[in-house]
C-alpha positions in Angstrom: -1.6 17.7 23.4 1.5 17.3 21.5 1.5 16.4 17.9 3.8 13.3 16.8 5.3 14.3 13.3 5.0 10.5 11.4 6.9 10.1 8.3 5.8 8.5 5.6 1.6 7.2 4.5 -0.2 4.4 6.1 0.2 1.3 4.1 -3.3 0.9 2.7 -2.8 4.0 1.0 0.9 3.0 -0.4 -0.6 0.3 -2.4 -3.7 2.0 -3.6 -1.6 4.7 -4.6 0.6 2.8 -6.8 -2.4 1.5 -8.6 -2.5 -2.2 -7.5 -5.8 -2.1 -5.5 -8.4 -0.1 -3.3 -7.5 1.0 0.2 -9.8 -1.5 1.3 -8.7 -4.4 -0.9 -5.4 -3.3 0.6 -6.5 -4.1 3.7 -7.5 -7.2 3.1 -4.0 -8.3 2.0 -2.7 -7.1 4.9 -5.1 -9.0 7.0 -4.3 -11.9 4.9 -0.4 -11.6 6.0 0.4 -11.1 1.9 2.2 -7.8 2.3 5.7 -7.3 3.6 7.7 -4.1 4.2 11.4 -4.5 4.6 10.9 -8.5 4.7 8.7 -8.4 7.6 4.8 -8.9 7.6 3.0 -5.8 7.6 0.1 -4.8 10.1 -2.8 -2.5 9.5 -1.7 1.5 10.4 2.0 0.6 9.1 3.8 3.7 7.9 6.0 3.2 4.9 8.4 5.7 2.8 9.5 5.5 -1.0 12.4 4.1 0.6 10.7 0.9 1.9 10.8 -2.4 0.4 7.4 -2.9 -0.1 6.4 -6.9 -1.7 3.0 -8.0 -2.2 2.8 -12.3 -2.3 6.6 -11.9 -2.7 6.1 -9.5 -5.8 7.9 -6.4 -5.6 5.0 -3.2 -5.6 5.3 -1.7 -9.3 4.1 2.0 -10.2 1.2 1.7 -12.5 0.6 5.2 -14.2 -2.9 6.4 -14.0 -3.7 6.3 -17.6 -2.8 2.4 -17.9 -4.9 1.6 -15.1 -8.6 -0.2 -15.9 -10.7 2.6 -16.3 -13.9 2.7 -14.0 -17.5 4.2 -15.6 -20.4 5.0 -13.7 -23.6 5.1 -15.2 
């Protein structure tokens, strides 16, 4: 069986990535037809690159570093 090599991450882990959500809340959006790559509604298993256009609700996708991110405790 022949292995496809596939550029670039799956779209739910783009965004969760970049700090704006979980994979699954992610999924959701797309679902929810709130995600567009390269002015075009994105569907679930989408591949994207850093040289997408990636826009959530019309918002361009910002890097949010790690430390300014909400910080999440378990207890």
């Amino acid at each position: 069986m022949e292995k496809k090599n596939i550029e670039g991450v799956r779209i739910n882990k783009y965004i969760s990535d970049y700090g704006f959500c979980s994979r699954r809340e992610a999924d959701k959006l797309i679902e929810d037809e709130r995600v567009t790559i390269n002015n075009r509604l994105a569907t679930p298993g989408d591949r994207v690159t850093d040289s997408d256009n990636v826009r959530i609700d019309g918002e361009h996708l910002a890097f949010v570093p790690r430390e300014a991110r909400p910080k999440k405790h378990r207890w």
